[in-house]
C-alpha positions in Angstrom: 13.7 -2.6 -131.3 12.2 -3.2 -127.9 9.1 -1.5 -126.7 6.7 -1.5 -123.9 3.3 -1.1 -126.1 -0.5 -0.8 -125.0 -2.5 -2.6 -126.8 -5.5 -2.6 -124.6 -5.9 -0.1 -121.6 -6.6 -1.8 -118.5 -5.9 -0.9 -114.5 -2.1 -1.0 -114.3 -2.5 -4.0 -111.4 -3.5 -6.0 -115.0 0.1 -5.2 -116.9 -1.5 -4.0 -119.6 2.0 -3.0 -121.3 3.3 -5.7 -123.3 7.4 -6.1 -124.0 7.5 -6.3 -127.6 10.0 -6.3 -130.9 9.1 -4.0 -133.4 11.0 -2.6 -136.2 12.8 0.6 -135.6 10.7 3.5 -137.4 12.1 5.5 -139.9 11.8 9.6 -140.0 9.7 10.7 -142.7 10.4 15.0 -143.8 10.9 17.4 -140.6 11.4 14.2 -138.4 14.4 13.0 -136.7 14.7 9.4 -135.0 16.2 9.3 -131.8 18.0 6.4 -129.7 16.3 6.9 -126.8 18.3 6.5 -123.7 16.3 7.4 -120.5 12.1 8.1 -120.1 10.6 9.8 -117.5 7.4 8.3 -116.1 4.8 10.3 -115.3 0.8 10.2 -113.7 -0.6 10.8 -117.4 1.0 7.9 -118.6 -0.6 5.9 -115.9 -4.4 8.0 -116.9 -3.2 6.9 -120.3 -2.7 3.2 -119.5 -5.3 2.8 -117.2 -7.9 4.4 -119.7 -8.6 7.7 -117.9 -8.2 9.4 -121.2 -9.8 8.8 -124.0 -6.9 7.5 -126.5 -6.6 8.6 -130.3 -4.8 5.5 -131.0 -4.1 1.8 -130.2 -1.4 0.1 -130.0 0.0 2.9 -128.0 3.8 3.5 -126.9 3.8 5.9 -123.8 6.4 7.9 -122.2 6.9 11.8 -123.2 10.2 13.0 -120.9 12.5 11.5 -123.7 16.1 11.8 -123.6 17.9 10.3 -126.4 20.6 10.8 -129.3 19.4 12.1 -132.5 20.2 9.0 -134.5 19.3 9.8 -138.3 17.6 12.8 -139.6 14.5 12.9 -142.0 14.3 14.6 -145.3 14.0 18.6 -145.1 15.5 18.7 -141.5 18.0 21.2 -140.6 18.6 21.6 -137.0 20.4 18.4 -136.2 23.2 16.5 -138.4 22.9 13.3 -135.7 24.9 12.8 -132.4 23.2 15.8 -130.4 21.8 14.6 -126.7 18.4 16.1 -127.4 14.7 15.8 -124.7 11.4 15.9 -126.2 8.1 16.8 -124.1 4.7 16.0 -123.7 3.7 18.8 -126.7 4.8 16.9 -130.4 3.1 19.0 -132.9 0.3 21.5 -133.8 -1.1 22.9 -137.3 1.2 25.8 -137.6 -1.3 27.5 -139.5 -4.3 28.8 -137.0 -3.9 31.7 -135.2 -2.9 30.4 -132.0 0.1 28.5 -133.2 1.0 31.9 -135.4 0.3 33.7 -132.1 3.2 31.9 -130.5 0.7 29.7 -128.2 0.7 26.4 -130.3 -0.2 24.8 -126.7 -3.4 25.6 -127.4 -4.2 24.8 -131.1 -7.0 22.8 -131.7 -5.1 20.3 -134.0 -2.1 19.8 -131.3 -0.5 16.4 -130.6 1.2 14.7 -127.9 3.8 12.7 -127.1 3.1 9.3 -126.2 -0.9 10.3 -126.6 -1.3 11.2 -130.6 2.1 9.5 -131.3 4.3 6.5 -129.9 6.6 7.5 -127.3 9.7 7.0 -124.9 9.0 3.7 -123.3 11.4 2.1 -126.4 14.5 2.1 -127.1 14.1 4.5 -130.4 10.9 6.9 -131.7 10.3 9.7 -134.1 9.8 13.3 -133.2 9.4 16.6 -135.1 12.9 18.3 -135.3 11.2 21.8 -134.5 10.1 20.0 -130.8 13.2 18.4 -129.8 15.2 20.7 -127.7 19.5 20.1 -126.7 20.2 19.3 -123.6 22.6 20.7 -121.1 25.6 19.3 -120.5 25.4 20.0 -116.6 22.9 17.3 -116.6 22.7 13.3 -116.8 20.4 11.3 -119.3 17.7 10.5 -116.0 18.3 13.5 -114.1 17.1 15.8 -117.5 14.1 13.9 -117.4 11.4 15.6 -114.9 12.4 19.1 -116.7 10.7 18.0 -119.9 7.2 17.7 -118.3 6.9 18.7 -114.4 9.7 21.5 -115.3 8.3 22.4 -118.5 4.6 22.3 -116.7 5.9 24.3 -113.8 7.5 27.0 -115.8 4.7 28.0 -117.8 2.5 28.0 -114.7 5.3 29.8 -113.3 5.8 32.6 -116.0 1.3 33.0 -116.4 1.2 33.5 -112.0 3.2 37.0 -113.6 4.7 36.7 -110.2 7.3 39.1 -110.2 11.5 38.6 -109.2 11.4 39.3 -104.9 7.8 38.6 -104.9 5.7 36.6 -102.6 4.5 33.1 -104.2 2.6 30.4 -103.2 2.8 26.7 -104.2 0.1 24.2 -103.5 1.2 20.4 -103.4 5.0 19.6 -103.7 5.5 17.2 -106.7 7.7 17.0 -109.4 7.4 20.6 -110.9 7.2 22.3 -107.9 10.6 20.9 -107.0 11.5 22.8 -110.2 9.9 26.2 -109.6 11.0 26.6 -106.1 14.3 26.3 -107.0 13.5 28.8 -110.0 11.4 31.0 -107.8 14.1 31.3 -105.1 16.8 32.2 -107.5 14.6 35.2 -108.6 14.7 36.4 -105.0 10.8 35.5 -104.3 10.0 34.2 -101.1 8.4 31.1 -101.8 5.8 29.8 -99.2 4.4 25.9 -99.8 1.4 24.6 -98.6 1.3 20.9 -98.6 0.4 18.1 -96.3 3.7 16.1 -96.6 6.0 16.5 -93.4 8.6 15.1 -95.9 8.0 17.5 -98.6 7.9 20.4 -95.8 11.7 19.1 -94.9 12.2 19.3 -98.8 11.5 22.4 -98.9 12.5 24.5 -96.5 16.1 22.8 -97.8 14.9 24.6 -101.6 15.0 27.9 -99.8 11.1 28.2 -98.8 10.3 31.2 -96.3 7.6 29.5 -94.7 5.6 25.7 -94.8 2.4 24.1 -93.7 -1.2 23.2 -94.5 -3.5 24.8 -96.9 -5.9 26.0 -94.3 -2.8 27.3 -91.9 -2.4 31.3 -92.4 0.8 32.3 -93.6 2.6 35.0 -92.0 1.9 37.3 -95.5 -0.3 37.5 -98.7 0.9 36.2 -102.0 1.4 37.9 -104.9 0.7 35.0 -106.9 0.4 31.7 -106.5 0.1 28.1 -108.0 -1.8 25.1 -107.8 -0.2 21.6 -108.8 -2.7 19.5 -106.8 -5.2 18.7 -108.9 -7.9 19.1 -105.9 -10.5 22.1 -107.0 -11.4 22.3 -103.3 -7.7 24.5 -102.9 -9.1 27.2 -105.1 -10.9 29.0 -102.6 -8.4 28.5 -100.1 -5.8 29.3 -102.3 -7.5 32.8 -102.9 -7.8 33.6 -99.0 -4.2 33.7 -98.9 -3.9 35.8 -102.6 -3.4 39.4 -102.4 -5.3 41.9 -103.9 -4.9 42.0 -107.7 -2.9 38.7 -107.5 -3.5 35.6 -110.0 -3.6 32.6 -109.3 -2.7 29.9 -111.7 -4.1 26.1 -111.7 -1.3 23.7 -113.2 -3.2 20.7 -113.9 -4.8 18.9 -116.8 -7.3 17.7 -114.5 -9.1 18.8 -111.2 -11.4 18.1 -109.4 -15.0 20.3 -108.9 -14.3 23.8 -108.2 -16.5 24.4 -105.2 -18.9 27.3 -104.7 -17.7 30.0 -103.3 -18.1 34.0 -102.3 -17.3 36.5 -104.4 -15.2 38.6 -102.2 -12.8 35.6 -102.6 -11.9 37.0 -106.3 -13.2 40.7 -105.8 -10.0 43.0 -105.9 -9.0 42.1 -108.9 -7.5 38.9 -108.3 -7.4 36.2 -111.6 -8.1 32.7 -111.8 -6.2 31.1 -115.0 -5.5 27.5 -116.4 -2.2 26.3 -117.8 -2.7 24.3 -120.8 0.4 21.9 -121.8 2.8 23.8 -123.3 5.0 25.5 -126.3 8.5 24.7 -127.5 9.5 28.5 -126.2 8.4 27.1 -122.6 10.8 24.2 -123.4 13.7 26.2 -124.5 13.7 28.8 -121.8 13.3 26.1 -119.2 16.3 24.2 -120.1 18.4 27.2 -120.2 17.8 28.7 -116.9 17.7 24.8 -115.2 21.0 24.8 -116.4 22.0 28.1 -115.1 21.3 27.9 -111.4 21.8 24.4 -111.8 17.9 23.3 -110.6 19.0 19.7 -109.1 16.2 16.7 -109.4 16.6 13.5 -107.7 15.2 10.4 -109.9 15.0 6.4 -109.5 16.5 4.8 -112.2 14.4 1.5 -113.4 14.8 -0.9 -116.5 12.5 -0.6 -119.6 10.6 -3.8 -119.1 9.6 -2.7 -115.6 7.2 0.0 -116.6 4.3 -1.8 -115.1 6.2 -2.0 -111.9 6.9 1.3 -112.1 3.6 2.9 -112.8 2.2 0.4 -110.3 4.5 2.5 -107.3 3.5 5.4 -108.5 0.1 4.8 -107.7 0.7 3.1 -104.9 2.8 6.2 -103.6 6.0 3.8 -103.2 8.4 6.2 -104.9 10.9 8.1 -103.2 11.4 10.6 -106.0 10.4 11.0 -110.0 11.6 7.8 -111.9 12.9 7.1 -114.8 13.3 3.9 -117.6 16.4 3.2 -119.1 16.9 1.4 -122.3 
């Protein structure tokens, strides 16, 4: 089969992915192989080709926004009999065992692993993936247009659901990517008047077309206090700003894996109750609910379609801020 494989991380102006034959893998108990037919790309698999992680192991097949066919089952699998359009995320696996994963919250069990990090990924034309964290796909959407909901959607709806923003509230949304294209459209359906605070005149335009009440800057004051509010921009010097604008008793959740220093700041920022919370990855429930309600509204995403072998091209625009929406590789 073909891959796009890492063997050595290196800045993506280098090409350090490497178009390669390998033999297709073969599901061992619990697993299913899919055919994949469209990858999302995403910033963390340029951190992971570039090295900005620290990577478990080498060589390495990115790519976790997987849409494929379930092409053979393992031994002991039960959920698919082969056929199904299915999407696998970022989150592959946990321990099942400790009490976070019994809990329900196997995002943050100390034994998790990940898509295209722990275990070879979507940038090939087939990989393996637990049964228990593949999820169907709706029929209301295409193989590339699916993609973004199984990371920025995913992402966005648990930071969505911990803000504890409630349906007609008042939410904030700080930078204007790829998941919050999701949760605006998610947030409006709810009734909540959705203001976004970004720095893009583009993504203002975007916006205001998703159904948000108000746009601008994060230092302009917006015509009401949120109830809750988001952070996708992985810049800690939002936080306080963020909180000026957050009601009292609000919560404020930060979406991202990384950020940048927090800076100092007074306390009467957070006094009244207010809450400061991460989102870390996510679970398959995230996955599942997320699916379902995209498909009920319909949420819409736009997405450039690219070939396989032009992952390094790819990841090279997205640093490079050259794409017009999310993208996706084909096989």
């Amino acid at each position: 089969m073909r891959a796009m494989r890492l063997d050595k991380t290196a800045p993506i102006e280098k090409r350090p992915l490497r178009a390669v034959d390998i033999p297709v893998p073969d599901p061992g108990p619990g697993e299913i192989l899919l055919k994949a037919l469209a990858c999302g790309v995403c910033h963390t698999d340029l951190h992971t080709v570039e090295g900005d992680l620290i990577l478990p192991k080498l060589p390495l097949t990115p790519g976790h926004q997987v849409v494929g066919v379930v092409e053979k089952a393992g031994p002991a699998t039960r959920r698919f009999a082969g056929g199904e359009r299915v999407g696998v995320t970022w989150f592959y696996s946990s321990c099942g065992e400790c009490p976070a994963c019994r809990g329900g919250r196997e995002n943050l069990c100390l034994s998790a692993r990940f898509t295209g990090y722990h275990a070879d990924g979507g940038y090939a034309e087939y990989m393996i993936a637990p049964e228990a964290s593949v999820f169907p796909i709706p029929a209301q959407f295409s193989d590339i247009e699916a993609t973004p909901l199984l990371c920025g959607g995913v992402i966005g709806y648990r930071a969505l659901r911990l803000s504890e923003v409630k349906p007609g509230g008042k939410l904030g949304l700080y930078g204007f990517g790829n998941s919050a294209h999701v949760v605006i459209q998610i947030a409006v359906h709810r009734g909540c008047r959705v203001h976004v605070f970004t720095r893009s005149q583009t993504h203002r335009t975007v916006a205001r077309e998703l159904g948000a009440v108000w746009v601008g800057a994060s230092h302009d004051q917006p015509p009401e206090l949120m109830d809750a509010s988001i952070i996708f921009a992985p810049a800690g010097s939002l936080v306080p700003e963020a909180l000026r604008h957050l009601d009292r008793g609000g919560t404020l959740a930060l979406a991202g894996i990384t950020m940048t220093r927090i800076p100092e700041m007074d306390y009467g920022l957070i006094y009244g109750e207010r809450t400061v919370r991460s989102v870390a990855n996510t679970t398959r429930k995230d996955a599942e609910e997320l699916l379902q309600e995209a498909a009920r509204i319909p949420v819409r995403t736009v997405v450039e379609r690219f070939a396989l072998d032009d992952a390094n091209r790819v990841l090279h625009m997205m640093k490079t801020s050259q794409l017009r929406a999310a993208a996706a590789l084909v096989t």
